[in-house]
PATOR-420160 format. One record per residue: x, y, z of N, C-alpha, C in turn; residue in one letter. Coordinates in steps of 0.05 Angstrom, whole numbers. Each point is the difference from the previous one (the first is absolute). Layout:
! residues N
ZAPA      nxx      nyy      nzz     caxx     cayy     cazz      cxx      cyy      czz   code
ZAPA        X        Y        Z        X        Y        Z        X        Y        Z      a
...
//
This chain:
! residues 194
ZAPA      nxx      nyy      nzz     caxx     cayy     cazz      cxx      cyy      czz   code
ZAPA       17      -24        0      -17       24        0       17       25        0      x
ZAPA       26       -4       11       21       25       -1        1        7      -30      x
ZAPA        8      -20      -14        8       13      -32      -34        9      -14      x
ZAPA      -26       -9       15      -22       15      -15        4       19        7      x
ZAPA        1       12       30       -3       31       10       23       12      -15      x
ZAPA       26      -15       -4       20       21       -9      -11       12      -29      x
ZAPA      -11      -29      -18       -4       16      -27      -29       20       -2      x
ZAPA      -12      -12       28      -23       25      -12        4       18       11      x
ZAPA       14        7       17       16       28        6       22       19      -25      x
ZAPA        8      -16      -14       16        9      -25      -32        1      -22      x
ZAPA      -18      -12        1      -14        4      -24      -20       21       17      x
ZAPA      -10        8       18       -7       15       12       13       35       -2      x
ZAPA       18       -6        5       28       28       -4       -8       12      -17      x
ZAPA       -7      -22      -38        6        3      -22      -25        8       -2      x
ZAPA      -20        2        4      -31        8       -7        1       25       21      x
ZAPA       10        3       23      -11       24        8       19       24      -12      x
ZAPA       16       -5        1       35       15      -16      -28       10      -27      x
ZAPA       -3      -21      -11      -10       10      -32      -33        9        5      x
ZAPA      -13        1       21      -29        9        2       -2       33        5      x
ZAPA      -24        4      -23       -4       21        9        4       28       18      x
ZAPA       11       17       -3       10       24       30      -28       -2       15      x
ZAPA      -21        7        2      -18        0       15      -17      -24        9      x
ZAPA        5      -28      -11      -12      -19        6        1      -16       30      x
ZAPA      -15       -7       16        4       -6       24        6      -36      -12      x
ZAPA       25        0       27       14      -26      -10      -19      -22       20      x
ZAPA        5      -29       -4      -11      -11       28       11      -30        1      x
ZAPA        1      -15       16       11      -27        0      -20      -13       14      x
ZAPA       -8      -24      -24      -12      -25       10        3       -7       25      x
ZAPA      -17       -2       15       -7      -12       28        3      -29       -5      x
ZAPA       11      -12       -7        5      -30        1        7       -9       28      x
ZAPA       14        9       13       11       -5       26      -28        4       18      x
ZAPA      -14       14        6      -26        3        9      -18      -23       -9      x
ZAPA        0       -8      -20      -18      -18      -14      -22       23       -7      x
ZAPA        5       12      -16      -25       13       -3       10        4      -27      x
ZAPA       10      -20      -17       -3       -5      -28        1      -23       -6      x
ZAPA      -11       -5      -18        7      -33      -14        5       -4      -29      x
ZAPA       18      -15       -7       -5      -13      -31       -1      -31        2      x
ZAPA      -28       -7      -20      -20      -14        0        3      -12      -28      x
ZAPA       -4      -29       -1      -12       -8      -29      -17      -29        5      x
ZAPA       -4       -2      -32      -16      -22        0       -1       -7      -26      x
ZAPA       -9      -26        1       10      -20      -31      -28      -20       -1      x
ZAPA      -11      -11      -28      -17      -11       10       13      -24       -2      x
ZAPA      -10      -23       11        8      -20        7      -15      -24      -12      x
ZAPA       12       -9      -30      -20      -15       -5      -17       -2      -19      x
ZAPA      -10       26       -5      -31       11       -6      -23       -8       20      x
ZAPA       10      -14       27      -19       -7       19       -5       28       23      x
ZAPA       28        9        6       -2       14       31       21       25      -13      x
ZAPA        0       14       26       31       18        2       19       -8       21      x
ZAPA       18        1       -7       36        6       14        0       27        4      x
ZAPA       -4        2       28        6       38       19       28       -8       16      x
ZAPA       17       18       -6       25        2       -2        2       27       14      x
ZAPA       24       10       15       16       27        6       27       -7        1      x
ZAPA       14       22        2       19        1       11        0       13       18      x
ZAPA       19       -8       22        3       19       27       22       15        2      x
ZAPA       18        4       -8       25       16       -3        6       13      -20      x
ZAPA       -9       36        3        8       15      -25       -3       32       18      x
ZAPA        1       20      -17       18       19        3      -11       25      -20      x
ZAPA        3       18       -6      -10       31      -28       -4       22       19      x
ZAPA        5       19      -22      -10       25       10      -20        8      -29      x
ZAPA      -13       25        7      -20        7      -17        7       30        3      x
ZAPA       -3       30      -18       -5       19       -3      -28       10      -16      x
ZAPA      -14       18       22      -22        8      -21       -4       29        5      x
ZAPA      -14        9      -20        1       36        0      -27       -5      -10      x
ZAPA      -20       12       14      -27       12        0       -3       17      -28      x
ZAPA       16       18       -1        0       24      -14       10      -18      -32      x
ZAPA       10      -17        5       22      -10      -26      -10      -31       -3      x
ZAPA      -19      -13       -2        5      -30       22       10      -16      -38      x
ZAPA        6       10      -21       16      -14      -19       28       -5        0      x
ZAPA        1       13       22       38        1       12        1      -24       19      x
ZAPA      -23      -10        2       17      -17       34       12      -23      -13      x
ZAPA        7      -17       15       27      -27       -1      -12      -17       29      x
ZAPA        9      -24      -13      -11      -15       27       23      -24       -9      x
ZAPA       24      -12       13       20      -28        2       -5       -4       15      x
ZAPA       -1      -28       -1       -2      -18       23       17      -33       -4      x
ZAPA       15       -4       14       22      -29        6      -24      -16       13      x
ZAPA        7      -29      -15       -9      -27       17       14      -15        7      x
ZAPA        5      -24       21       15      -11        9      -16      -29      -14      x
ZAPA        8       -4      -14      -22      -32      -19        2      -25       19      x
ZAPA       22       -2       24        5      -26       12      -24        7       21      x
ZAPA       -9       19        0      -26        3       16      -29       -2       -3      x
ZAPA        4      -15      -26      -29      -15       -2      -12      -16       14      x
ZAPA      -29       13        2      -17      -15       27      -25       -6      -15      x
ZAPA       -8      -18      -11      -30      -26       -4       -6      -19       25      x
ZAPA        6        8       16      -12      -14       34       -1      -29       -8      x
ZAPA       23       -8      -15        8      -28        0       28        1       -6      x
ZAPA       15      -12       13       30        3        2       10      -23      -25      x
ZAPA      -11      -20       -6       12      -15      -21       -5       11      -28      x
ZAPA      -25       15       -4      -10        8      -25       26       32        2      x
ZAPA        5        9       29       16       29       -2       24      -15      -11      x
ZAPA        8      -21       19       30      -10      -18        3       -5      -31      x
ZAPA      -24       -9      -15        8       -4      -22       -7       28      -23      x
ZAPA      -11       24       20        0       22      -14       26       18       -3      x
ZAPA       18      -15       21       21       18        6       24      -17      -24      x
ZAPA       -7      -22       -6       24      -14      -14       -4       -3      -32      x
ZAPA       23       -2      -11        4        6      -29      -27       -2      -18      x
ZAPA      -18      -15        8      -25       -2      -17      -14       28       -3      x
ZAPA       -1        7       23      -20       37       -6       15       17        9      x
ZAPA       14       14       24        9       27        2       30       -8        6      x
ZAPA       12      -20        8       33      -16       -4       18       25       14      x
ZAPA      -21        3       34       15       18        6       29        6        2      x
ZAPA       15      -31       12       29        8        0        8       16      -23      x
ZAPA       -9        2      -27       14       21      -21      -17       15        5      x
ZAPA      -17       11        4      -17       21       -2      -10        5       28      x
ZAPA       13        4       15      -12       13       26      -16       25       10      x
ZAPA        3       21      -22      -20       20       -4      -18        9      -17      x
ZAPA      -20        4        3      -21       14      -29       -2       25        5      x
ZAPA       -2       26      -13       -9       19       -5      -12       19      -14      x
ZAPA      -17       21        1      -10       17      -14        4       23        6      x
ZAPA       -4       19      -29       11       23        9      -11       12      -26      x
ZAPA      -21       21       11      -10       13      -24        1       17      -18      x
ZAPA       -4        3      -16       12       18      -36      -21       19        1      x
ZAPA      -29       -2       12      -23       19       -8      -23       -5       25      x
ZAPA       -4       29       -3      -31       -2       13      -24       15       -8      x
ZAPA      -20      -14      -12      -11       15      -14      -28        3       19      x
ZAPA      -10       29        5      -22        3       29      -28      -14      -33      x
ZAPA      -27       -8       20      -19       -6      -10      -23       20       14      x
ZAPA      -25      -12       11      -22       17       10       -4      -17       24      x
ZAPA       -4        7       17      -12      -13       22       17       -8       25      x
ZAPA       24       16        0       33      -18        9        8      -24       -7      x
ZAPA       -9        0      -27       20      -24      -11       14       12      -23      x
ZAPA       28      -22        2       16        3      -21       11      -23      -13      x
ZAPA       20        6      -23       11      -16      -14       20       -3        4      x
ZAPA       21      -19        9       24        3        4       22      -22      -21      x
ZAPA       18       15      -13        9      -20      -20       34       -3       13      x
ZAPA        8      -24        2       30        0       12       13      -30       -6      x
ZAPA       28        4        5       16      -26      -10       -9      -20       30      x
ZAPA       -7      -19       -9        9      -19       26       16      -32       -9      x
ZAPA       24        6       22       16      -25       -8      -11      -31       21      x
ZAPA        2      -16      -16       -4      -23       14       14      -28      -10      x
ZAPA        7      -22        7       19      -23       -7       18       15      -24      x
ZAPA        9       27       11       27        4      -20       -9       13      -26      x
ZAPA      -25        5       -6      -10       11      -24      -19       32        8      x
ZAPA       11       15       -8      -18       25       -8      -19        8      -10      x
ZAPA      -25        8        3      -27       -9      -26      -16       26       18      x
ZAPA       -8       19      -29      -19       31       12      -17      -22        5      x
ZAPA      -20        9       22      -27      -10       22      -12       34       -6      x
ZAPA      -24       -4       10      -21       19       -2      -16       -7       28      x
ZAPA      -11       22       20       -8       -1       20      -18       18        4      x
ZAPA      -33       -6        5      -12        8       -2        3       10       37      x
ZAPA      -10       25       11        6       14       13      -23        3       19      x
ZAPA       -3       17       21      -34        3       20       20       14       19      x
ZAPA       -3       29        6        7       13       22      -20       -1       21      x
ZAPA       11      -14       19      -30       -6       23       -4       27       19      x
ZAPA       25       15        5        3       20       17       16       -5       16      x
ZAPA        5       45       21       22       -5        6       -4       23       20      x
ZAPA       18        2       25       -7       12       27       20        2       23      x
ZAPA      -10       10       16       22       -6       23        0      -20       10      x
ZAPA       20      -19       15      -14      -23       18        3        7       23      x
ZAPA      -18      -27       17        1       18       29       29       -6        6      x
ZAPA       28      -15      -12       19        3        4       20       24       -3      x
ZAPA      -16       26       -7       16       30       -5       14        0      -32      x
ZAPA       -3      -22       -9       12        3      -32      -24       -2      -17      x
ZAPA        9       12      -26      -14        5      -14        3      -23      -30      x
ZAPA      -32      -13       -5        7      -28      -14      -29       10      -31      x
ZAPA       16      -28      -16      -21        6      -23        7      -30      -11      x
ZAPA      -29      -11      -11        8      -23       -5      -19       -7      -29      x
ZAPA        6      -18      -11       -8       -3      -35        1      -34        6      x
ZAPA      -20      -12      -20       -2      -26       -8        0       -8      -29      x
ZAPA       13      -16       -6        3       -2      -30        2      -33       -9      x
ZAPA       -8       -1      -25        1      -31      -11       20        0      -26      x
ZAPA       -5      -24       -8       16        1      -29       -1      -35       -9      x
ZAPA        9      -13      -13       -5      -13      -25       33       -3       -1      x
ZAPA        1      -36       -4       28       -7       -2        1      -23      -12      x
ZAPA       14       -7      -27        3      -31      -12       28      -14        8      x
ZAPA       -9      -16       16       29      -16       12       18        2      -25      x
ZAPA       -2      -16      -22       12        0      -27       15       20        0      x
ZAPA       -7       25       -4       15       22        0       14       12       12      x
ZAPA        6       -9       24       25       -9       22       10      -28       -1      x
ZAPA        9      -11      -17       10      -24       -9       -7      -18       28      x
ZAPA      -33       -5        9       -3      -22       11      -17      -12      -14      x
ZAPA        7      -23       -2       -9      -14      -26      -15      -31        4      x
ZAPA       11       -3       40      -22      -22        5      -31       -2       -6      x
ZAPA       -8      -16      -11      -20      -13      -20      -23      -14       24      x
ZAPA      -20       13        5      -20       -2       27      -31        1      -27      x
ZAPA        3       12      -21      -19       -7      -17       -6       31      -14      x
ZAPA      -24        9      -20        0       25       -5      -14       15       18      x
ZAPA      -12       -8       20      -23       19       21       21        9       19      x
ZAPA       27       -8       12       22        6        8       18       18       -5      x
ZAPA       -1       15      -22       20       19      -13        7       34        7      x
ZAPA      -29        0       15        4       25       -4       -4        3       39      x
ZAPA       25       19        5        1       11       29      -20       18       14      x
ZAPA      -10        5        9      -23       22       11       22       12       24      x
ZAPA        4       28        1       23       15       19      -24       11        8      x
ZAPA        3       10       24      -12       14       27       17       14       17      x
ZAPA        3       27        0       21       17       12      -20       17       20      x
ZAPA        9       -6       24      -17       29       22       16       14        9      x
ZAPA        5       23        3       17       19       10       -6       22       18      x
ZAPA       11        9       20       -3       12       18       21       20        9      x
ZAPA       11       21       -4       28        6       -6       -8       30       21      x
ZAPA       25       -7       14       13       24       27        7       24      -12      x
ZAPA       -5       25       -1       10       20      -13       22       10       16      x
ZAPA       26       -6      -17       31       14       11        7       22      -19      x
ZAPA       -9       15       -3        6       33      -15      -22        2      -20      x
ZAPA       -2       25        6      -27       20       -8       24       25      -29      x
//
């Protein structure tokens, strides 16, 4: 977990360094638990496979005044896959699907944000996974944002997106109702500069 915090502290640096002068910066509450990333696969064509990971890391910038400027990276720790079955987690972790020993981290890190109506947005960004790069598209929902009764000031967004194993060269063969990833991102992010 040292080398996730180190790199999302360097990929962190690199988004606020390059965000906006007026955009308030903020960092994922992961440590709180008051974020999650979430997926699910169907299984079969019978059921779903609900999946998280528990170990990850981002910061987010957003400007009210500007909100086509903001940036949101975020690091995963992939050996931290959790399906509340430890033999099905072991064989997610080994060369057949995410083969964490070479790939111990995933990430995203976004190119665009395009605002919509209603607080939602579009968010388009690279995310790397088993070693491959591939633009993702992330549909967006600003839930809202306030003081907490902890004296800091927080804002949090939920977003989905659409993922073909294939196109991260996992190529284990579960059938065609299997292919495609369902991502689930909740976020909840501490505001550290205004």
């Amino acid at each position: 977990m040292k080398n996730v915090m180190t790199k999302t502290l360097a990929v962190g640096s690199l988004v606020l360094a390059s965000s906006p002068l007026f955009a308030a910066e903020y960092v994922i509450d992961s440590q709180g638990a008051h974020a999650a990333v979430e997926f699910k696969i169907n299984h079969l064509g019978f059921s779903w496979l609900n999946g998280r990971f528990n170990n990850f890391e981002g910061t987010f910038s957003y400007d009210p005044a500007n909100p086509s400027a903001s940036t949101v990276a975020v690091e995963i720790d992939t050996e931290s896959v959790d399906s509340n079955h430890a033999e099905r987690d072991k064989h997610l972790r080994s060369k057949d699907f995410l083969d964490v020993s070479e790939f111990p981290m995933a990430k995203f890190v976004s190119t665009s944000f395009e605002p919509g109506s209603d607080n939602t947005a579009t968010v388009q960004g690279d995310l790397t996974l088993h070693g491959v790069t591939k633009p993702v598209t992330m549909a967006v929902t600003k839930m809202g944002e306030g003081d907490s009764p902890w004296g800091d000031y927080r804002m949090g967004f939920e977003g989905t997106a659409e993922i073909k194993l294939k196109d991260f060269g996992i190529d284990y063969n579960l059938g065609p109702a299997d292919e495609t990833v369902y991502l689930e991102l909740y976020v909840e992010g501490i505001r550290v500069s205004q």
